[in-house]
C-alpha positions in Angstrom: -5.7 9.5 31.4 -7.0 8.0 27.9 -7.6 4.8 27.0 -6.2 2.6 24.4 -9.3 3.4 21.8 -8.4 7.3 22.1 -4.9 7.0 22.2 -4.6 4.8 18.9 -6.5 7.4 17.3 -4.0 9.2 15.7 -1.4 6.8 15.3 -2.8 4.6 12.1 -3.9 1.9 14.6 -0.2 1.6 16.1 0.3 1.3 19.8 2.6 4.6 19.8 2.6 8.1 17.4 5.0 7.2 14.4 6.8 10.0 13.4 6.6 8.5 9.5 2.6 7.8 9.5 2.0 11.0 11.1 4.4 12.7 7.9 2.2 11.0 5.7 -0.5 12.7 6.7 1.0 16.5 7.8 2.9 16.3 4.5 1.7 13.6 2.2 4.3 11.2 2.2 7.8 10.0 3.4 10.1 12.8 4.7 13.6 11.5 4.1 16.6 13.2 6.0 20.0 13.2 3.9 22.8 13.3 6.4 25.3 16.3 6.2 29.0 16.4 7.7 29.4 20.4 7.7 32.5 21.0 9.7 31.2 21.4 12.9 32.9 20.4 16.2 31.5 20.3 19.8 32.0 22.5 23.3 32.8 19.3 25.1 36.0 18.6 22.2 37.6 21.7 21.5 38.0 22.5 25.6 35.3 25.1 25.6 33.9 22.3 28.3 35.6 19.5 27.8 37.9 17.3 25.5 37.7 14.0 23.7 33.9 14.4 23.9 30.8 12.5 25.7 32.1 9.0 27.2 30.2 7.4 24.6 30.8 9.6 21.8 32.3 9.0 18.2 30.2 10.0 15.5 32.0 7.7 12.9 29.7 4.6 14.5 26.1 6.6 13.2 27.7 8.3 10.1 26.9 7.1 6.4 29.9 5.9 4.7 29.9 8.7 2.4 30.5 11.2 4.9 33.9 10.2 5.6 35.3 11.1 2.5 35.2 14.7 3.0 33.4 15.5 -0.2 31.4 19.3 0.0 27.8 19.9 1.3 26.4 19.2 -2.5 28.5 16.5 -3.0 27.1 14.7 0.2 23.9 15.9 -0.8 23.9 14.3 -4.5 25.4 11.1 -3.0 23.4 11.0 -0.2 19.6 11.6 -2.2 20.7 9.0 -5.1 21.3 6.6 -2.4 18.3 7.3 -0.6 16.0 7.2 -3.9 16.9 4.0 -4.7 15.9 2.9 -1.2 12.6 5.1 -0.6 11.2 5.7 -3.9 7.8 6.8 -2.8 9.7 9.7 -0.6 8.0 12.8 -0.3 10.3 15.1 0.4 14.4 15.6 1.3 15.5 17.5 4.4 19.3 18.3 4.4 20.3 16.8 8.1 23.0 18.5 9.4 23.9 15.5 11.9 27.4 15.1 13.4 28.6 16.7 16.3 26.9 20.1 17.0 25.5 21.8 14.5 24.5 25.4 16.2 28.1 25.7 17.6 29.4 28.4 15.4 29.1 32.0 14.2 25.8 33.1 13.2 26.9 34.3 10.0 28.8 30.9 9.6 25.7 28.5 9.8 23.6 30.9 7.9 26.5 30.2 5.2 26.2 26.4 5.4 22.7 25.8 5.4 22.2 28.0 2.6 24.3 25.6 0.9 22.4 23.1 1.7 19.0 24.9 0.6 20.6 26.0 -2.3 20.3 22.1 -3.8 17.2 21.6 -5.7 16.6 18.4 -4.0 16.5 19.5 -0.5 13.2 21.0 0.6 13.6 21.6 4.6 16.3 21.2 7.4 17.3 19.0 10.5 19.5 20.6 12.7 21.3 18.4 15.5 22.6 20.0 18.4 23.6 20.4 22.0 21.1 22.4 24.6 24.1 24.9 25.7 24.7 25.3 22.0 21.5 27.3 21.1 21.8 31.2 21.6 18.5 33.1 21.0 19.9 34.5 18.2 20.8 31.2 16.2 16.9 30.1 17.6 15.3 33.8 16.0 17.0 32.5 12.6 15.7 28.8 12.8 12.5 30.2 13.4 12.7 32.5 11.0 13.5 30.0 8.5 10.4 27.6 9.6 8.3 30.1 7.8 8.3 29.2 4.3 9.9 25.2 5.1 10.0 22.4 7.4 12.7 22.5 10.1 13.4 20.4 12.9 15.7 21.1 15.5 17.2 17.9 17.1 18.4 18.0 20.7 20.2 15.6 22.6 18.6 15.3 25.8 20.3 11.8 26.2 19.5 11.1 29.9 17.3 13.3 32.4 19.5 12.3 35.1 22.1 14.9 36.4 24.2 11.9 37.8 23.7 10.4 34.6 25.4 13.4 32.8 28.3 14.1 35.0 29.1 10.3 34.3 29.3 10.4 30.8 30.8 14.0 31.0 28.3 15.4 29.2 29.1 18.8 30.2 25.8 20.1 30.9 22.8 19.1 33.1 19.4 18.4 32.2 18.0 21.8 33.6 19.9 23.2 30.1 17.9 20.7 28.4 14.2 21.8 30.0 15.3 25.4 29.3 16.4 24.9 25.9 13.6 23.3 24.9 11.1 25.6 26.1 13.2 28.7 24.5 13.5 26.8 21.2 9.1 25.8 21.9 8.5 29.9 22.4 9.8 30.4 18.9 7.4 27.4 17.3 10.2 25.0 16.4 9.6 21.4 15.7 12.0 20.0 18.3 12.9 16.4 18.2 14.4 14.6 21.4 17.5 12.1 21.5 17.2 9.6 24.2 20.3 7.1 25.1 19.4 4.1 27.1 21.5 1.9 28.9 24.0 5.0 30.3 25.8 4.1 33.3 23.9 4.3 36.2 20.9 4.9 34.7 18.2 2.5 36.8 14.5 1.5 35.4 13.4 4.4 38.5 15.4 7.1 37.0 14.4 6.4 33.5 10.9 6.6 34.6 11.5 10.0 36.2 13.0 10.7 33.7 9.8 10.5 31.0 8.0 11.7 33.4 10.3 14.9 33.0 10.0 14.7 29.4 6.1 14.6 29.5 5.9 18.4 31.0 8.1 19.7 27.9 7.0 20.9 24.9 8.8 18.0 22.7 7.3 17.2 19.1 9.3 13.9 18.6 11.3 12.1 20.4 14.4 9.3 19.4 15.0 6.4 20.8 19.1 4.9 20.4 20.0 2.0 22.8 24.1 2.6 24.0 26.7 0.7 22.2 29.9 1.1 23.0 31.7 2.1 20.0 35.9 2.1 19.4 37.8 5.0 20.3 35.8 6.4 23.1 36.5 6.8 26.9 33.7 3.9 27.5 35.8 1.8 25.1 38.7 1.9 26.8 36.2 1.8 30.3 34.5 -1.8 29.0 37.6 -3.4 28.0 39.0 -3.1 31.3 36.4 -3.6 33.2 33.3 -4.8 31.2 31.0 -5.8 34.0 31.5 -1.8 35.4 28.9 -1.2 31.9 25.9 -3.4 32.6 24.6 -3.5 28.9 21.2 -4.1 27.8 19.9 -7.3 25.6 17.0 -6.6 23.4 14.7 -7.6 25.8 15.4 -5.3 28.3 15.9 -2.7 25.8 12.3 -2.8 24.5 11.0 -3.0 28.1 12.9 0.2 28.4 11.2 1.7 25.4 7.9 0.7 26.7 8.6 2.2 30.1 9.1 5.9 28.8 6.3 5.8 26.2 3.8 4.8 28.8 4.6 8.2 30.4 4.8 10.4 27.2 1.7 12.4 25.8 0.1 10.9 22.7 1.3 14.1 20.6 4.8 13.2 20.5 5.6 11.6 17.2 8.5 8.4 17.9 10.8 9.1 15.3 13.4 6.1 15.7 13.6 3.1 18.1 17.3 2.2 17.4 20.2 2.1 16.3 23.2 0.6 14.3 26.5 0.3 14.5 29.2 -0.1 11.4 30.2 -3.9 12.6 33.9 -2.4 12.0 33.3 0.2 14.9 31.2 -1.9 17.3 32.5 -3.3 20.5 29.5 -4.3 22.2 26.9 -5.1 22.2 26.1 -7.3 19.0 22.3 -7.8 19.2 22.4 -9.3 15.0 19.5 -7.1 14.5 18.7 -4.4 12.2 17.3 -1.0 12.5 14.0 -1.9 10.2 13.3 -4.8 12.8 12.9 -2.6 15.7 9.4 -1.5 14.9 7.6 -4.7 14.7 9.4 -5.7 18.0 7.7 -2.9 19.8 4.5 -3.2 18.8 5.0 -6.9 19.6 6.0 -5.6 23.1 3.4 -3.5 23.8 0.4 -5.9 22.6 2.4 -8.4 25.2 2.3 -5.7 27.9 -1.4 -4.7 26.8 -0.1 -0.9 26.6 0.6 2.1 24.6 2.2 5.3 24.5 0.0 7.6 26.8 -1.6 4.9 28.6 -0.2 6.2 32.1 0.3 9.9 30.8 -1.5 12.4 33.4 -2.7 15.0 31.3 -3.9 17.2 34.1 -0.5 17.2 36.3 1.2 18.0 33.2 -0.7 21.2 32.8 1.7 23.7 34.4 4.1 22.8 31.3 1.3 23.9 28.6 2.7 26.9 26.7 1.0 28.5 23.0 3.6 27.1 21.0 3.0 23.5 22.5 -0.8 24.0 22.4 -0.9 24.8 18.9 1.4 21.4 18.0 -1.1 19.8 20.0 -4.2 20.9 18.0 -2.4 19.6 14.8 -1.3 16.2 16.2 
């Protein structure tokens, strides 16, 4: 195990690996993701395994505005890197994030056409792709990879919860042993892959969760994201809460963080924290209203962990995670 000396090392004398200091340093500055409605649907809408989608699923409560208007790639793209100048001026870079619902879950020959769109715009200098696990054939993989070559890309999975009871509750469609293999197929190829973590699912418990990053320590994960649940209008845990709400047992903030800090303590030091949290569009939200914003959430942690006297890695077991070590991961590792 390392101690807190070693572990801040690399993290710009945080408690955890920030995902935007650790950019500044890889890449020289900010890397801003512009947010990109392509077309896509899901497996678990359009009956392949499902319909209606995840329990807790309706992308209009994490979509920009913009989005909704049903404007082209470029258009969302010019919209989308005006707005985001204005807010980060001293950004680096733009990636074109292709964000809602799954963005691997077409034709080949179909994404190739949309991201080239995307890569076409002289502002956009990488890519983000969001996805499913059972929504990355080797072939769509081979052509991410491919692409990494000559820019940044960064594959986005959402692992959600490493609890197979945990899935099958919120119909997920999959279980997490399509996660750990998607991954490690997506790691073989050298992709950046970026983790999406919900917490607060039903019947998730502070034991599971802990398995859970425990789980998540032994895969080769560059980033990880951290969203707490709300419950958002027009989904199946909607029309669940307003039933029944004590059947969803929601967290406060306080709870949440602990949350947080429970996983981190478990997760290597190489794994860059990309986000701690999440808004809802107040017009969307049905619980929970925590009156905070998503720029307070960093501050808060670190508050947290200096509280708990603790930091990402602190109870990471470098040598019982050795059987997950692969090249791909080892070479991430050299780099921070």
């Amino acid at each position: 195990m390392t101690d807190l000396a070693e572990s801040l090392a690399p993290f710009s004398g945080l408690r955890y690996h920030s995902y935007n200091e650790w950019a500044k340093l890889a890449h020289g500055g900010r890397l801003q993701k512009v947010s990109i409605d392509a077309g896509f649907t899901c497996p678990n809408r359009d009956g392949s395994r499902g319909v209606g989608g995840c329990t807790f699923c309706n992308n209009e409560g994490f979509t920009p505005s913009y989005l909704r208007q049903h404007r082209d790639i470029t258009q969302q793209i010019d919209i989308g890197v005006e707005f985001m100048r204005r807010r980060y001026p001293r950004t680096k870079a733009f990636l074109a994030y292709f964000q809602s619902y799954s963005n691997t879950y077409d034709d080949l020959e179909v994404l190739k056409e949309r991201y080239a769109v995307a890569l076409a715009h002289p502002a956009i200098g990488g890519l983000v792709v969001g996805t499913r696990p059972d929504c990355l054939p080797d072939a769509t993989l081979d052509y991410l990879a491919e692409l990494a070559q000559t820019m940044p890309v960064e594959l986005e999975i959402g692992i959600e919860s490493c609890s197979d009871a945990v899935l099958r509750e919120c119909l997920r469609g999959h279980d997490f042993a399509c996660t750990q293999e998607a991954i490690n197929r997506a790691a073989q190829r050298g992709l950046f892959i970026t983790g999406h973590l919900l917490l607060g699912l039903p019947l998730e418990t502070q034991e599971s969760l802990i398995e859970g990053a425990k789980a998540l320590a032994r895969l080769p994960l560059d980033a990880l994201k951290f969203h707490q649940l709300q419950i958002v209008r027009g989904t199946r845990l909607a029309n669940q809460y307003r039933a029944a709400p004590e059947s969803i047992p929601l967290l406060d903030p306080d709870r949440y963080l602990n949350a947080v800090v429970d996983v981190l303590e478990y997760l290597p030091p190489q794994i860059k924290i990309q986000r701690l949290g999440s808004e809802v569009p107040p017009a969307v939200l049905v619980s929970p209203d925590w009156g905070m914003r998503q720029h307070a959430f960093p501050a808060k942690l670190e508050e947290r962990l200096k509280v708990r006297d603790t930091w990402q890695s602190r109870l990471f077991d470098d040598d019982a995670n050795q059987d997950a070590a692969n090249p791909a991961r080892e070479a991430r590792r050299a780099t921070g």
